[in-house]
C-alpha positions as CSV (number, residue, x, y, z in Angstrom):
1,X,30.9,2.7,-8.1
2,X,34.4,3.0,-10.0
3,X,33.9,6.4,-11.9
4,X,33.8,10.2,-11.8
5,X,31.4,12.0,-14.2
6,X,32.3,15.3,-15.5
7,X,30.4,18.1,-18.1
8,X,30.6,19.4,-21.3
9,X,32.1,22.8,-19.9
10,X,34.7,20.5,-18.0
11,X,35.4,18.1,-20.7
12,X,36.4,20.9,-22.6
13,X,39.0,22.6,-19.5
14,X,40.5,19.4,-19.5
15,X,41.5,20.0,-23.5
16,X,42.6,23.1,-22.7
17,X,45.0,22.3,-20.0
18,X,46.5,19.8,-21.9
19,X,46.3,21.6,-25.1
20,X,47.3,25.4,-24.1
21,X,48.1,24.1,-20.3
22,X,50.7,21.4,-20.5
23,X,51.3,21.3,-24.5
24,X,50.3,17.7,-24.9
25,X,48.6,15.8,-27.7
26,X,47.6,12.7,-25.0
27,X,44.5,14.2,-24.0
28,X,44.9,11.9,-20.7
29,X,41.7,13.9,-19.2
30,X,42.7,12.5,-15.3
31,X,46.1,14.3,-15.6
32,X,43.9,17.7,-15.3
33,X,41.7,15.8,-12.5
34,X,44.6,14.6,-10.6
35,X,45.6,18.7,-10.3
36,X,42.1,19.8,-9.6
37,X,42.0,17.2,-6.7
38,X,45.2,18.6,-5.3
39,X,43.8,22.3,-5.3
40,X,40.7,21.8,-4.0
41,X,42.4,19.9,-1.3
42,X,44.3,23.2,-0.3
43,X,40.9,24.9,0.4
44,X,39.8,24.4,4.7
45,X,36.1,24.1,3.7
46,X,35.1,20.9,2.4
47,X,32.8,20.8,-1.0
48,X,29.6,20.9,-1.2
49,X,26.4,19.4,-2.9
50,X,27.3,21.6,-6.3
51,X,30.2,19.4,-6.9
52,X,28.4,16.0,-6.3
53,X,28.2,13.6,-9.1
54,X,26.6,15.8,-11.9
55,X,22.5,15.0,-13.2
56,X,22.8,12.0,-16.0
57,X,21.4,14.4,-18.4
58,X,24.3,17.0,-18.1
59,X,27.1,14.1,-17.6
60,X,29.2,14.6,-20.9
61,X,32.4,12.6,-20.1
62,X,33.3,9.6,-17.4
63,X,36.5,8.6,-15.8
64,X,37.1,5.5,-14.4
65,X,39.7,4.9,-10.9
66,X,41.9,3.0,-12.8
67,X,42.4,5.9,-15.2
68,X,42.4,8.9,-12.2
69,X,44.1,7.1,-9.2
70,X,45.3,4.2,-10.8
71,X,42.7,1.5,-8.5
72,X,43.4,-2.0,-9.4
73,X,44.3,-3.6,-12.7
74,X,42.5,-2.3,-16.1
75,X,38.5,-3.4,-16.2
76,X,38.7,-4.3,-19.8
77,X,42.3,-5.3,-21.8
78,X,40.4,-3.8,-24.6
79,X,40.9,-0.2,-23.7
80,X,43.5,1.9,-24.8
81,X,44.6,4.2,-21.8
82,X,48.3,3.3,-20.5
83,X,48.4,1.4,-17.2
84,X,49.0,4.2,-14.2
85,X,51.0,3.7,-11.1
86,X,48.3,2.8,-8.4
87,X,47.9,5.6,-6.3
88,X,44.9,4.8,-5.0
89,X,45.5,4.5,-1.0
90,X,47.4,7.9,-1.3
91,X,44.5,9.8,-2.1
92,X,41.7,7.9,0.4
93,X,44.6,8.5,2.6
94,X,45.0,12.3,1.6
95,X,41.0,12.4,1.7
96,X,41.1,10.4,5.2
97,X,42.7,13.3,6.6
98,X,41.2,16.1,4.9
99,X,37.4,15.2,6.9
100,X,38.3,13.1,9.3
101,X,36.6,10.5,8.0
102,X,37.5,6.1,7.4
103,X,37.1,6.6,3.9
104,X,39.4,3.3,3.6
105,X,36.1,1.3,5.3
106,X,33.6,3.3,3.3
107,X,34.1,2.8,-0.9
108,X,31.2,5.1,-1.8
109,X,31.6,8.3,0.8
110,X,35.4,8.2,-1.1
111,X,34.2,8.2,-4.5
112,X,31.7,10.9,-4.0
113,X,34.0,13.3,-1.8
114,X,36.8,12.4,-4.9
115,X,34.2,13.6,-7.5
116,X,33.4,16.6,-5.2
117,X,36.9,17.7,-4.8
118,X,38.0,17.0,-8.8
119,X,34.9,19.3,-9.4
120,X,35.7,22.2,-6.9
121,X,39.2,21.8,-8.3
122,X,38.1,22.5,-12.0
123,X,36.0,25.4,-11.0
124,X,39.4,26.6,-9.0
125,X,41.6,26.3,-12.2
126,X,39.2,27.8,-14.5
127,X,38.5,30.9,-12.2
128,X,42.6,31.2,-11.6
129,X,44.1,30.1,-15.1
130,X,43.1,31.2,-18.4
131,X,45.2,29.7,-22.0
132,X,48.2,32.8,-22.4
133,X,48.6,32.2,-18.6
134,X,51.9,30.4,-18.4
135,X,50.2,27.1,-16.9
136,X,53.6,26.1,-15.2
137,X,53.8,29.6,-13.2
138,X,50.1,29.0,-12.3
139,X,51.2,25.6,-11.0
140,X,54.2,27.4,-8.8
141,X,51.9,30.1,-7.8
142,X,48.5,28.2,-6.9
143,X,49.4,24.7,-6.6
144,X,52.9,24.7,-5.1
145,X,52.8,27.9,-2.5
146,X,54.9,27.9,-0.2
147,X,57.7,25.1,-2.0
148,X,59.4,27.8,-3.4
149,X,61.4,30.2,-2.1
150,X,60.8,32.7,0.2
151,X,61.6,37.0,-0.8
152,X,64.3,36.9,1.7
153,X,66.2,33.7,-0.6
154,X,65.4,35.7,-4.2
155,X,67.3,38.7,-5.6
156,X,65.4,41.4,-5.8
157,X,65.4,41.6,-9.4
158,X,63.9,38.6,-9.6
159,X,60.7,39.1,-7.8
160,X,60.5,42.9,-8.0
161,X,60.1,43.9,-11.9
162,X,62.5,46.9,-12.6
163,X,61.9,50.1,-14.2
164,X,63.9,49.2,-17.3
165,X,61.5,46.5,-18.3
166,X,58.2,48.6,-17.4
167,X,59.8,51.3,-19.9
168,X,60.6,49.2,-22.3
169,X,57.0,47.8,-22.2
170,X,55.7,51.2,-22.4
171,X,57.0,52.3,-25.4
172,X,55.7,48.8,-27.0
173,X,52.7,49.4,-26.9
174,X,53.3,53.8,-27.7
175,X,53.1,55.2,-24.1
176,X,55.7,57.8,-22.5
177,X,56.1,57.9,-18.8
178,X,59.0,59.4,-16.4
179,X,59.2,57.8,-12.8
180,X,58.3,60.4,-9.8
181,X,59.9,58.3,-7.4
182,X,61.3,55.2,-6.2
183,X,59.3,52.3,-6.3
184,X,57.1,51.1,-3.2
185,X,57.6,47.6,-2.0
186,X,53.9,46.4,-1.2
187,X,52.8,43.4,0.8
188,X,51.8,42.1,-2.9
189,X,52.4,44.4,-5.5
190,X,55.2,46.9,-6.6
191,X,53.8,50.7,-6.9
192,X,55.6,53.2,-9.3
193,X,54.6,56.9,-9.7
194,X,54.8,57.9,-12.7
195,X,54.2,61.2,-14.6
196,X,52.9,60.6,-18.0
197,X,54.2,62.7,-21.5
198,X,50.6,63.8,-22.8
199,X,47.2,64.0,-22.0
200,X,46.3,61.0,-24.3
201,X,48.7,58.5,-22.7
202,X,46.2,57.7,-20.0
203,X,43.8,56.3,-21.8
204,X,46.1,54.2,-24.0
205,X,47.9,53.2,-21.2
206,X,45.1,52.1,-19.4
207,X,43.2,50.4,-22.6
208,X,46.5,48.4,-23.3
209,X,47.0,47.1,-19.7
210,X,46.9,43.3,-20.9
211,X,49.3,44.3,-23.4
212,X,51.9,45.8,-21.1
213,X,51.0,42.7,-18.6
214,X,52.6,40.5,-21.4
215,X,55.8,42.8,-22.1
216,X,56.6,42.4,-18.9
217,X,56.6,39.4,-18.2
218,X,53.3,39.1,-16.3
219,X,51.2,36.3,-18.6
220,X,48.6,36.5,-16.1
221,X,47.6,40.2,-15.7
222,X,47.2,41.9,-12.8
223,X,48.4,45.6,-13.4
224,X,46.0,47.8,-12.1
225,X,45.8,51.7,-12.8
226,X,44.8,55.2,-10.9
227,X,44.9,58.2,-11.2
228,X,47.3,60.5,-8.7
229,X,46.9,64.2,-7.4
230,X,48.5,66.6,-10.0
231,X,48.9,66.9,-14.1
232,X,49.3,63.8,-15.6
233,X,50.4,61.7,-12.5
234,X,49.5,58.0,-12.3
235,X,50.9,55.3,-10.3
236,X,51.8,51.5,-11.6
237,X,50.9,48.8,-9.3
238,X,52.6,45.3,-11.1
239,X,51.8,42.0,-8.6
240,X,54.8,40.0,-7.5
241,X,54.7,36.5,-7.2
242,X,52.8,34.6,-4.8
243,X,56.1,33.2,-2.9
244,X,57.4,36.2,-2.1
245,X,54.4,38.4,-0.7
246,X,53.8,38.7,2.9
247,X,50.5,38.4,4.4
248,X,48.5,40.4,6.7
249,X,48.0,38.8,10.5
250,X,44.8,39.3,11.9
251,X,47.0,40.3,14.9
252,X,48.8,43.2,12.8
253,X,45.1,44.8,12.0
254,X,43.8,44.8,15.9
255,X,45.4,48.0,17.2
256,X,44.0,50.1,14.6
257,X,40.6,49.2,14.8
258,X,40.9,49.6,18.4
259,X,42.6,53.3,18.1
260,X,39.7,55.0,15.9
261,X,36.8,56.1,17.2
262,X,34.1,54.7,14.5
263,X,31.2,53.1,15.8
264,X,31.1,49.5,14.0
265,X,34.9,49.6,12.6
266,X,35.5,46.6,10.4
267,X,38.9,45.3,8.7
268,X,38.8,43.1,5.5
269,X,43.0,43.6,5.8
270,X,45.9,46.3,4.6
271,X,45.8,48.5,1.5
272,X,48.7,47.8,-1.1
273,X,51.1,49.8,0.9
274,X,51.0,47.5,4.0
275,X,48.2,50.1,6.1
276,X,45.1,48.4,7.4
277,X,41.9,49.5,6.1
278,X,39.4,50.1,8.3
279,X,36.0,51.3,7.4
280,X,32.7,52.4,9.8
281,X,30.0,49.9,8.8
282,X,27.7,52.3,10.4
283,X,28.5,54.4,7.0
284,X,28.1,51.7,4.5
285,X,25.5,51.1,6.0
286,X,24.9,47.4,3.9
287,X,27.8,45.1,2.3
288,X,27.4,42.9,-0.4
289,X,30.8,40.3,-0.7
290,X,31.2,38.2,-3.6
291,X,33.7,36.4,-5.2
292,X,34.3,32.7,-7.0
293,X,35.3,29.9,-4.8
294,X,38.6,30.1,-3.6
295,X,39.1,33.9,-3.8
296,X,39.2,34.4,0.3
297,X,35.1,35.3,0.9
298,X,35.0,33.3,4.1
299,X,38.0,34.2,5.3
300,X,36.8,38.0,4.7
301,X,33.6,37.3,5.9
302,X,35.4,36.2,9.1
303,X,37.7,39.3,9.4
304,X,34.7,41.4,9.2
305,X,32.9,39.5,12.3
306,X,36.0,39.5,14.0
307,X,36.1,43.3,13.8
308,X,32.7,43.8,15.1
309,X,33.2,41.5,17.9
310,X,35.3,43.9,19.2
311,X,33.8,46.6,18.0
312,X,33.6,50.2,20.2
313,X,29.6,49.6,20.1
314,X,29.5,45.7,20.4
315,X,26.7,45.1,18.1
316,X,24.5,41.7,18.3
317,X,25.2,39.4,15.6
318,X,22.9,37.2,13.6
319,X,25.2,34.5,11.4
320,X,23.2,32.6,8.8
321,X,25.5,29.5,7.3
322,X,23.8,27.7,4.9
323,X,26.6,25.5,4.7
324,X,27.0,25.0,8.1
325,X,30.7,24.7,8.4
326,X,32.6,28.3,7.5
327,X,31.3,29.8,11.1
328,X,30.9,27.0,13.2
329,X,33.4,28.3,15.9
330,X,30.5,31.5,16.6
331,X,28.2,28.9,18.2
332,X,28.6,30.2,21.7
333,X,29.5,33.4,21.4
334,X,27.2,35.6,23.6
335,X,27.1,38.1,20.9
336,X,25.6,36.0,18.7
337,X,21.6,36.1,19.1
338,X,20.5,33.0,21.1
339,X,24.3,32.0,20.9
340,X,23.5,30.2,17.7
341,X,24.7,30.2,14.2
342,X,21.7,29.4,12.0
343,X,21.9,26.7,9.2
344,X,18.6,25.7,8.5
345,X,17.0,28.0,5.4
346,X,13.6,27.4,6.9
347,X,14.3,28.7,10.0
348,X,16.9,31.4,8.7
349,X,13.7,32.8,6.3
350,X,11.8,33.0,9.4
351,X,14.2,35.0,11.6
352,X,14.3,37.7,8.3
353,X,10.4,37.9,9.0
354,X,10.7,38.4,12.8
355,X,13.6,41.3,12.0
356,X,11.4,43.0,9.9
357,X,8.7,43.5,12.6
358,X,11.8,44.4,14.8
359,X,12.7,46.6,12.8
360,X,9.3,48.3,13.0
361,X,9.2,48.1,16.7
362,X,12.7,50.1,16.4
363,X,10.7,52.8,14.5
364,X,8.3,53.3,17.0
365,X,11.0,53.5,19.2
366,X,12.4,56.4,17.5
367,X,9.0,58.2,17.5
368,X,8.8,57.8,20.8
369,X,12.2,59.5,22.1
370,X,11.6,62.1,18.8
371,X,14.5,61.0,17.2
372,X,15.7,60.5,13.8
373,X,18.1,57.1,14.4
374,X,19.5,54.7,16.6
375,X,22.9,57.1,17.9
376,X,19.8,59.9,19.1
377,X,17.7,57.3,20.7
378,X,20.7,55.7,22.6
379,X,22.1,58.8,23.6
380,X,18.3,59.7,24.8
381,X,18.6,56.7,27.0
382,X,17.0,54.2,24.6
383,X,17.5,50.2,25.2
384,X,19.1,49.7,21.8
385,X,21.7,48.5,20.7
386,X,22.9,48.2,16.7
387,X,22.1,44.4,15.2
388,X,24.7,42.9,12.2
389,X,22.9,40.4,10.2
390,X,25.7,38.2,8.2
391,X,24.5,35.7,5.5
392,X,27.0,33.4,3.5
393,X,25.9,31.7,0.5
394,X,23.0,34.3,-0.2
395,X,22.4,33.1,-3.9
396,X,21.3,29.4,-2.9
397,X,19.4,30.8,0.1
398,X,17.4,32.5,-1.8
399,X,16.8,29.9,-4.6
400,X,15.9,27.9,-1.7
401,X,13.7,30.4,-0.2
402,X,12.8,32.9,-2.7
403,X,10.1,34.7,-0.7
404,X,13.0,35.8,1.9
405,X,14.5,38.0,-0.6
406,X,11.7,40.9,-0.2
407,X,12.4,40.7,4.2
408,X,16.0,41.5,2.7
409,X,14.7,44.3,0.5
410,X,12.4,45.8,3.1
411,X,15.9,46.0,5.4
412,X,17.9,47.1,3.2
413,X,15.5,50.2,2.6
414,X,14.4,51.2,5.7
415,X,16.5,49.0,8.6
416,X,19.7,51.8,8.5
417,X,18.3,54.3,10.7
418,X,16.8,51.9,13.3
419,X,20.4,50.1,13.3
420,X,20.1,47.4,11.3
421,X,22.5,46.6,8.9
422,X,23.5,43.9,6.1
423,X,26.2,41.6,5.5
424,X,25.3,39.6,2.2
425,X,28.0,37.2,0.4
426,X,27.9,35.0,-2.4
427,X,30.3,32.9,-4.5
428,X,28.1,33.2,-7.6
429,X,27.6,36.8,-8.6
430,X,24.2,36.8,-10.6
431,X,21.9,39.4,-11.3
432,X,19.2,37.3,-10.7
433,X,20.4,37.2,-7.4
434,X,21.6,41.1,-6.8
435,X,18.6,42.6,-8.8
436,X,16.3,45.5,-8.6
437,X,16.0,47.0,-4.9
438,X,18.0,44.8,-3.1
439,X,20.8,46.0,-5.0
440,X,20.1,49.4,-5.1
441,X,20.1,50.2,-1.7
442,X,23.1,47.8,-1.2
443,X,25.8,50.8,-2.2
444,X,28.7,49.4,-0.6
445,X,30.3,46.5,-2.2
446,X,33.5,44.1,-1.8
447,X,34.4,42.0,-4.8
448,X,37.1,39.3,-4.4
449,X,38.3,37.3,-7.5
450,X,35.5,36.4,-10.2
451,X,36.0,34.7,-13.7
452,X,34.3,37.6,-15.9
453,X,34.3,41.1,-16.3
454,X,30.8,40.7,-16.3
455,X,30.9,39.2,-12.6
456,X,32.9,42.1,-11.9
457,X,29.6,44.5,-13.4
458,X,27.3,42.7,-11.3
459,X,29.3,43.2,-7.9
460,X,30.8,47.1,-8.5
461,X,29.1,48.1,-11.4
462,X,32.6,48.5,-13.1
463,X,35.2,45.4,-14.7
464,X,38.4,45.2,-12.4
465,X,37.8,42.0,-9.6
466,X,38.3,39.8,-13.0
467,X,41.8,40.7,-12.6
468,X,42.5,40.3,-8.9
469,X,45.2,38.0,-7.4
470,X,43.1,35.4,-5.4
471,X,43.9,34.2,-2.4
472,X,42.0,37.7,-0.4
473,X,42.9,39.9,-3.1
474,X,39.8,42.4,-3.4
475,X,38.5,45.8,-4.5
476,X,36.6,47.7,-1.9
477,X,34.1,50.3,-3.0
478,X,32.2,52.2,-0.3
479,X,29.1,54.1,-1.2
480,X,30.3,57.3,-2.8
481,X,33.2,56.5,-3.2
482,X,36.2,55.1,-5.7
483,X,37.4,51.6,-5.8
484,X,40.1,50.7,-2.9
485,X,42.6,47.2,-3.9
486,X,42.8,45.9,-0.6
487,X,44.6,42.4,0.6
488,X,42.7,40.3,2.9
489,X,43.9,39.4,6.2
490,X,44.5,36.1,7.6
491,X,41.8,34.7,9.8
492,X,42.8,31.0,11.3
493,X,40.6,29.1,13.3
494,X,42.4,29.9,16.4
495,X,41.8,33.9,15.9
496,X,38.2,33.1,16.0
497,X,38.1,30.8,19.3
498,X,40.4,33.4,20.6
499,X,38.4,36.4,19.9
500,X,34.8,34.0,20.9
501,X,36.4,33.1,24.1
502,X,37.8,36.5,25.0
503,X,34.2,38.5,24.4
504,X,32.7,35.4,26.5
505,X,34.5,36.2,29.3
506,X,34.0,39.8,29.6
């Protein structure tokens, strides 16, 4: 086994990055591969199934070592690609490293985890980079982060866009604004009050967004628009680059879930002025998380548990991890239900059945103390305490097990008052897998990066998470209320043994 295999939809990204991308006539298709290799390589979770070798009937294009990594001497003297430097041992070495694996002694296992990476990689570029994206600052901003230079070593006006240019922009595109006041240095973005000249600048401002993106300077989008208190007010957030923002600790968001006094308090990470957001899960009362891979879901996901785990009310946790791999580090963690992260579907549907009739045996409860939900009864003395059920991956959970989809339903409806509550993510936003009930008594939603306005729809109802930074950028909308741009927090590894090992030993 010396090839990759790749589909139409791929075949025709790896024309684009050469064509629109890189400006090249070559059409050397393992250029693109050799990038998506290196981004998916960034990512901590390895690839899974979806990326294997694709079905021989959707297999549109094939690529052989010699051409990607440049294995061995060419098959045939007949074919026409150039001969490559062979790189070959760099990347089972890379690969070797990645999973901990002697890929060096095991020819297949490195061909298929290469496919599975160049795959995951596409899907990365195509979700982060569209053609009147400057491909080169995509490669300095996604692919090179962290080689360049720091905010501290840049002038500011090279990573802050100044009022001169926004102004300028504005009146391209027929839109006159007056700054308030000075301009608010985010963790990510740049914000800039501004007070607009007529009623009917609004709307054209915030119709010709993209355009005022490219008179900038900002190929790849990214402004975002609101309203402000007070006749004709606004504010302007424009996105710095990716080298100069500064990321939230999951250390930095600790004391102020710890100072409020909401009963499940949960931090995704800081609003665009550097404050943590913190919201009361009991209020939500159910989450839906989605975003395309890459955008920062686990890593959300994670924040979130971590906030309950030390949550005022120290709700029990059931973790279901299709995967198997994202949540590992809970198995053990005595708020965890049977100290045990579930991965098996078969066995995950079945615990949904048993928390329904828990969930009825929580009712009765409630009749019994004549009480109307779970903060009455535990005040009245009732053995209860609130249950978090947290499932990664939900779309191919349920296309595994489409039958558990009407326990999810039936909780979603009716689990709120008894103190049951929902945490669902996916990567692939579909409405056939947020449909009908389940999403309408879902209200509260978190949408991280997606590729299309219509993936957007699906998760908030409304376009917006199309435009969003990567990397844990994400809009918030709690039920009743507008969209928040919040930046995710980073969770490591070691937060999560820390946090398992500290609630352990209380």
């Amino acid at each position: 086994m010396d090839r990759l295999y790749f589909t139409h939809a791929e075949r025709d990204l790896f024309h684009r990055i050469n064509e629109d991308g890189l400006a090249q006539k070559t059409h050397f298709m393992w250029w693109p591969v050799r990038l998506a290799v290196a981004k998916s390589l960034r990512l901590d979770d390895p690839p899974g199934d979806r990326f294997k070798t694709p079905p021989t009937k959707d297999r549109d294009s094939e690529l052989h070592l010699s051409q990607v990594t440049g294995r061995g001497q060419r098959p045939d003297p007949q074919i026409s690609w150039p001969k490559e430097p062979n790189y070959d041992d760099a990347f089972r070495l890379l690969i070797a490293v990645k999973h901990g694996e002697d890929v060096f002694a095991d020819d297949a296992r490195y061909v298929d985890l290469l496919q599975r990476h160049a795959r995951r990689g596409l899907e990365l570029i195509s979700a982060s980079w569209a053609p009147g994206r400057s491909f080169h600052d995509w490669l300095l901003e996604e692919l090179f982060e962290g080689a360049a230079a720091g905010e501290a070593d840049l002038p500011e006006d090279l990573w802050v866009v100044g009022w001169p240019a926004i102004e300028r922009g504005l009146s391209q595109i027929g839109v006159r604004a007056e700054p308030t006041a000075d301009p608010i240095v985010g963790p990510r973005l740049t914000r800039y009050p501004l007070i607009l000249s007529g009623v009917d600048d609004y709307d054209r401002l915030r119709r010709r967004l993209g355009d005022l993106a490219f008179a900038v300077g900002i190929a790849s989008g990214g402004l975002s628009l609101s309203r402000e208190a007070g006749e004709r007010r606004v504010v302007l957030d424009v996105p710095r680059p990716s080298a100069t923002w500064k990321n939230a600790s999951w250390a930095s968001l600790r004391p102020a879930l710890s100072a409020g006094t909401r009963g499940l308090a949960v931090a995704p990470g800081v609003d665009i002025l550097n404050e943590p957001f913190v919201f009361d899960l009991t209020e939500a009362p159910h989450l839906f998380v989605a975003g395309a891979t890459g955008s920062g879901k686990s890593v959300c996901l994670n924040a979130l548990i971590l906030s309950l785990l030390q949550s005022r009310e120290a709700p029990e946790l059931v973790i279901i991890d299709p995967k198997g791999v994202d949540f590992a580090d809970y198995e053990g963690c005595v708020r965890v239900r049977d100290r045990q992260v579930i991965t098996d579907m078969t066995e995950a549907a079945e615990v949904l059945r048993h928390l329904v009739g828990e969930m009825d045996a929580r009712q009765a409860t409630l009749r019994e103390f004549g009480v109307r939900n779970i903060g009455e009864a535990i005040a009245g003395g009732a053995p209860m305490k609130r249950l978090v059920v947290v499932i990664d991956e939900l779309a191919d959970f349920l296309m595994d097990r489409p039958a558990a989809e009407d326990a999810l339903v039936r909780l979603a409806q009716k689990a709120r008052a008894v103190g049951i509550h929902l945490i669902l993510a996916t990567q692939r936003p579909e409405a056939a897998t947020f449909k009908g009930l389940l999403r309408s008594n879902i209200p509260s939603r978190i949408a991280l990066t997606v590729q299309k306005a219509t993936d957007s729809r699906i998760i908030l109802d409304e376009a917006g998470a199309e435009s969003l930074l990567m990397r844990g950028d994400m809009l918030v909308k709690l039920a009743g209320r507008e969209p928040v741009r919040v930046h995710g927090a980073e969770v490591t590894a070691q937060d999560v043994r820390s946090a398992v090992a500290a609630v352990n030993a209380q």
